[in-house]
KEPAVO-544694 format. One line per field, with one value per residue (C-alpha): residue number from 0; residue in one letter; x, y, z. Coordinates in nm, 3 decimals. Each point is the difference from the previous one (the first is absolute). Last residue first. Example, Ala and Ser with C-alpha at 12.3 -4.5 7.8 and 13.67 -1.06 7.14 Angstrom:
pos	c(1,0)
code	c(s,a)
px	c(1.367,-0.137)
py	c(-0.106,-0.344)
pz	c(0.714,0.066)
***
This chain:
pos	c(225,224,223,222,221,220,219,218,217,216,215,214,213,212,211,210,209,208,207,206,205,204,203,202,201,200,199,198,197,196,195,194,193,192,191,190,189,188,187,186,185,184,183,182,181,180,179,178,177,176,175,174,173,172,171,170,169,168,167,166,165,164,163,162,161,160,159,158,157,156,155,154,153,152,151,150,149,148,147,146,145,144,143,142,141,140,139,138,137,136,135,134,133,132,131,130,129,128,127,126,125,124,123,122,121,120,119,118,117,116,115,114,113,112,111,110,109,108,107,106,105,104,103,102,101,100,99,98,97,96,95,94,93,92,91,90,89,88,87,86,85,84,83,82,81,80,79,78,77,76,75,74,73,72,71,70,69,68,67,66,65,64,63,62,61,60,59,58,57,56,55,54,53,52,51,50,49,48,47,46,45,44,43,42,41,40,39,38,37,36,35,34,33,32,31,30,29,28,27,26,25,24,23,22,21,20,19,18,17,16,15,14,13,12,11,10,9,8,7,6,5,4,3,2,1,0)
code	c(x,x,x,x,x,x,x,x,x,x,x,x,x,x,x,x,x,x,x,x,x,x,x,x,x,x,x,x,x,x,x,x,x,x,x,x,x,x,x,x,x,x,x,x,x,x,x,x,x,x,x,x,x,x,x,x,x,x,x,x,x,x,x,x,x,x,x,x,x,x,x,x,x,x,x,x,x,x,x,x,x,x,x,x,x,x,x,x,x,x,x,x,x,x,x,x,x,x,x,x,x,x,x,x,x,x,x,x,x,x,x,x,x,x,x,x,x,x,x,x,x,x,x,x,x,x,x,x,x,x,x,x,x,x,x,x,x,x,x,x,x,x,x,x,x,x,x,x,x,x,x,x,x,x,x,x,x,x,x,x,x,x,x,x,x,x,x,x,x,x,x,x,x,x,x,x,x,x,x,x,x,x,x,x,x,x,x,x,x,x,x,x,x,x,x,x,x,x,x,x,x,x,x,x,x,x,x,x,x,x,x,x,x,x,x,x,x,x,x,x,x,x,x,x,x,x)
px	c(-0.653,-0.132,-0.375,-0.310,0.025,0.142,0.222,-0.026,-0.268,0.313,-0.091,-0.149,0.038,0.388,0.075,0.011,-0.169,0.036,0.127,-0.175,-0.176,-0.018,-0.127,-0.187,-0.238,-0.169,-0.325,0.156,0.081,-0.328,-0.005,0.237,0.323,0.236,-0.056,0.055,0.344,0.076,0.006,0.181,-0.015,0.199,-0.017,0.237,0.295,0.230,0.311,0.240,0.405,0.229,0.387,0.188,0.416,0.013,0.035,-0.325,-0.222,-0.087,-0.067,-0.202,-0.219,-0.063,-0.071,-0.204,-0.214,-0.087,-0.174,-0.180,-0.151,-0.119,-0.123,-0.181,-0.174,-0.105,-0.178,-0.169,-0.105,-0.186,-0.338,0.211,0.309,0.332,0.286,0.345,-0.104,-0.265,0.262,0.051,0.232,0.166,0.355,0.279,0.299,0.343,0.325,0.390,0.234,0.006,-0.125,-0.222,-0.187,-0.098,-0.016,-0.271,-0.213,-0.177,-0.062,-0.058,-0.220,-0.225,0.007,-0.129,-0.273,-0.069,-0.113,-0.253,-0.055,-0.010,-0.186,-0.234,-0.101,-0.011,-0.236,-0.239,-0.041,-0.058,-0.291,-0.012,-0.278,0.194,0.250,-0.363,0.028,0.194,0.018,0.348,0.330,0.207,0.417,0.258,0.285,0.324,0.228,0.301,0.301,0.347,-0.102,0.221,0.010,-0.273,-0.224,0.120,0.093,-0.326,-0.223,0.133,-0.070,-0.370,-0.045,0.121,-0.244,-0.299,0.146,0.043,-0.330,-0.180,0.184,-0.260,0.175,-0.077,0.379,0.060,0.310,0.129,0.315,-0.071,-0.311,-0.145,-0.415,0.079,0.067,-0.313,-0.214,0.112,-0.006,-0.384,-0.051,0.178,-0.238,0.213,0.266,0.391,0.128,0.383,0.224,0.270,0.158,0.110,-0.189,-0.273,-0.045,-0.013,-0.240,-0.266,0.010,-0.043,-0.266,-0.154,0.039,-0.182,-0.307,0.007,0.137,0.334,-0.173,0.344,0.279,0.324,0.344,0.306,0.246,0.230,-0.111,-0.155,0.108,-0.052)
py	c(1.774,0.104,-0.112,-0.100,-0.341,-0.217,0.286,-0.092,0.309,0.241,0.200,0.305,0.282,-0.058,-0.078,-0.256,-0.030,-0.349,0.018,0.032,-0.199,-0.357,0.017,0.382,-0.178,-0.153,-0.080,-0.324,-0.171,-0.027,-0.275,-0.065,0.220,-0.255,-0.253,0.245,0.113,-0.347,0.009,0.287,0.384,0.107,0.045,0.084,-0.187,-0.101,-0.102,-0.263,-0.022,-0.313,0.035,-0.311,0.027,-0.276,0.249,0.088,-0.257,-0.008,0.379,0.042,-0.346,0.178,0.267,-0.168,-0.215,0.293,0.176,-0.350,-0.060,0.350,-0.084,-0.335,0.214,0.258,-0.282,-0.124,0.324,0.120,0.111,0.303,0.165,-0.131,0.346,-0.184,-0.408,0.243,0.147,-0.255,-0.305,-0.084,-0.181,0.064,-0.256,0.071,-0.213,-0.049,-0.233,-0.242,-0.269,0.176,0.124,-0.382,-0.065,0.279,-0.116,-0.230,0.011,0.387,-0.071,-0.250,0.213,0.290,-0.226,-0.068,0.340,0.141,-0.270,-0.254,0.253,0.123,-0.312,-0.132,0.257,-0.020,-0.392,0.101,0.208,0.415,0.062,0.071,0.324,0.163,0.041,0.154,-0.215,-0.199,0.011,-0.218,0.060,-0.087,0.299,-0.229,0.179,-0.251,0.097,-0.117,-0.368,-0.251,-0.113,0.190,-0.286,-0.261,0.201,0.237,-0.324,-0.189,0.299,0.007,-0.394,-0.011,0.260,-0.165,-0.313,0.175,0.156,0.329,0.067,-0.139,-0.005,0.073,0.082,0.248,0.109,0.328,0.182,-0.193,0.220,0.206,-0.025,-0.355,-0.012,0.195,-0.188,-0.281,0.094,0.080,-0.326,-0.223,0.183,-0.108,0.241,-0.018,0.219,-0.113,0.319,0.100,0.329,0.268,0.299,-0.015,-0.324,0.078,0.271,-0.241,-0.273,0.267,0.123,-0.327,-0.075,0.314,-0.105,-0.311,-0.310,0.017,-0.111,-0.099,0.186,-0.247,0.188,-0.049,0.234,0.105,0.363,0.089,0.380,0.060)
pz	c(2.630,-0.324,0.080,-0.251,0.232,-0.254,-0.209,-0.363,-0.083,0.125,0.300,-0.149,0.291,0.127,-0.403,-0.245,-0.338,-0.169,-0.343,-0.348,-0.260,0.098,0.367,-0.085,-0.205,0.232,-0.175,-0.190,0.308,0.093,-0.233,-0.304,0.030,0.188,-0.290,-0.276,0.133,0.017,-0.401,-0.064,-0.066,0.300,0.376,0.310,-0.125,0.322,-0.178,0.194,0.001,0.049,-0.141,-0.002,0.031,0.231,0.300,-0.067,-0.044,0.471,-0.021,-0.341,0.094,0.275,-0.112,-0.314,0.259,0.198,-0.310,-0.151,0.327,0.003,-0.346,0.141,0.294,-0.222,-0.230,0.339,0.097,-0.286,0.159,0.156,-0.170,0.134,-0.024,0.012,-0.182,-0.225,-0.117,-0.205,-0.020,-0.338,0.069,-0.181,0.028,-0.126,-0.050,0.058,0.212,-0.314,0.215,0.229,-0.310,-0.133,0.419,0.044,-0.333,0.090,0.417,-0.107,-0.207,0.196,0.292,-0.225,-0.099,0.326,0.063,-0.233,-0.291,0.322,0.299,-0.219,-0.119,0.318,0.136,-0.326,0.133,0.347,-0.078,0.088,0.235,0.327,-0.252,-0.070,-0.392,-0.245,-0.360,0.044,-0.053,-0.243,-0.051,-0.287,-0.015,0.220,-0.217,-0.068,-0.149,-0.102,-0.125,-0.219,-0.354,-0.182,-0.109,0.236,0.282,-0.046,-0.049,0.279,0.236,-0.128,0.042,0.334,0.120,-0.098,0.146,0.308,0.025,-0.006,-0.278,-0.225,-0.316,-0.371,-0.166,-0.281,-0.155,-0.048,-0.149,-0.310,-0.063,0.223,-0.143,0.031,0.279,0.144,-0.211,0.157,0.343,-0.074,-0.120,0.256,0.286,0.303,-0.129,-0.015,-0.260,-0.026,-0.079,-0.192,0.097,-0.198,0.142,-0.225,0.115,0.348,-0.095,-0.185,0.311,0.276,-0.236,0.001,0.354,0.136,-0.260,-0.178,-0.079,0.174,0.357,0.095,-0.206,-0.026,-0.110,-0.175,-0.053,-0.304,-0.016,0.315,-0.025,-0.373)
***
């Protein structure tokens, strides 16, 4: 089992991407604190893992949400060796002037700031053992933006500079940094970006852009490839 003996917090364990992140570390050997906002669904996922798991309702979009999780997987599992960075909010696709502020800062803490949070956290636990992982869960929507979801691309692009250079500066304290760009899955944000005229455009979840000379790809501004 290849993470046999480490511990591990899963953001947005609850459900979806985190879930199965949470199942397969297990599987693996790894104990893992299932940090959800929704206590009940962390729960269930817990205790669907056993001993391996425990369950902690946070809002890691603060500090004291944070503080909380990384007290849990020192206390219950006596220290911390991973943290995936999974918990993230979107919203339903819409002209990027008409989104409100409120929806924009929510985005921006689950999105962003709680990866500040983390790393503020846990960076001096790893720092002092001169070992440690963090996985954070962008999409590709942070390398290819679609349109009417700007403000959600904007946060995973955030999220993709923010783990190189997190990866550069954690380094040479024996920290490895890395990012996932899913391009769509069965979860819960998935159903927000497919309610409105979303929904029609099936080609943004099912396959690829097309590029070529004569098809500029549809995330091109001006319908130009140079």
């Amino acid at each position: 089992m290849r993470l046999n003996g480490k511990a591990a917090i899963v953001t947005g364990g609850g459900s979806g991407f985190g879930e199965g992140i949470a199942r397969k570390f297990v599987a693996e050997g790894a104990r893992v604190v299932v940090a959800d906002r929704d206590g009940a669904a962390a729960r269930r996922v817990a205790e669907a893992l056993g001993k391996a798991a425990a369950a902690v309702t946070a809002d890691v979009s603060s500090e004291a949400g944070w503080a909380g999780v990384v007290a849990a997987a020192q206390e219950r599992f006596g220290g911390l060796d991973i943290l995936v960075n999974n918990a993230g909010v979107g919203h339903t696709p819409q002209p990027l002037e008409t989104l409100p502020e409120e929806m924009f800062d929510l985005i921006a803490g689950v999105n962003m700031k709680a990866i500040y949070y983390g790393a503020k956290l846990a960076v001096p636990i790893f720092k002092a053992k001169k070992s440690g992982v963090i996985l954070n869960i962008a999409s590709t929507g942070g390398v290819s933006p679609r349109p009417n979801l700007t403000w959600y691309n904007a946060s995973k692009g955030w999220a993709i500079t923010a783990t190189r250079a997190m990866a550069v500066e954690l380094a040479p304290f024996g920290i490895r940094v890395n990012a996932i760009n899913p391009v769509a899955g069965d979860t819960p944000l998935l159903k927000t970006f497919m309610r409105s005229s979303f929904r029609r455009s099936r080609s943004a979840v099912s396959r690829p852009p097309r590029t070529s000379p004569t098809r500029p790809p549809s995330c091109a501004p001006t319908k130009r490839v140079s």
